[in-house]
C-alpha positions, 0 to 999 in steps of 0.5 A: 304829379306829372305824367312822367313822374307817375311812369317813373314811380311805377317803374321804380315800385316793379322793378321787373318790369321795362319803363317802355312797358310801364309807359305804355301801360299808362297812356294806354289807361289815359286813352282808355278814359278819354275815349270812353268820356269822347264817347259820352261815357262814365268812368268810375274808379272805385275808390278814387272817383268818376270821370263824366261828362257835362253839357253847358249850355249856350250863353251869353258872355263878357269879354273881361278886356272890353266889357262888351257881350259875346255869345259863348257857344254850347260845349261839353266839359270834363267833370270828376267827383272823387270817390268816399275813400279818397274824400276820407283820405284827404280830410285824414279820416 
């Protein structure tokens, strides 16, 4: 599911209100958990899961093309653990 898709499920289910709102509803969520993980915070959705933050460290790499070493420099990267009941769900418990 893409994010217009989301959008437009959410307007069909309330019908009350305007696909403007609900879209602005939606990114404001995204935003909100974007700017908490920039900020090197948790997020955790009961339920679904936890959005976090992850440290690689610097290494050494292999450029696939050409086989020769490349220093990969540190970064942080996104990481979602899901949560028991959507664990539960997706293997039909």
């Amino acid at each position: 599911m893409i994010r217009s898709e989301l959008i437009q499920k959410i307007a069909d289910e309330n019908p009350h209100l305007y696909q403007r709102d609900v879209e602005n509803i939606v990114n404001t969520i995204f935003e909100e958990i974007t700017g908490a993980m920039a900020k090197g915070d948790r997020v955790e959705l009961r339920g679904f899961g936890a959005f976090s933050v992850k440290k690689r460290d610097a290494r050494v790499g292999r450029n696939p093309r050409t086989g020769e070493s490349v220093a990969v420099e540190q970064k942080h990267v996104p990481f979602f653990k899901t949560g028991k009941l959507l664990r539960d769900r997706l293997n039909g418990n």
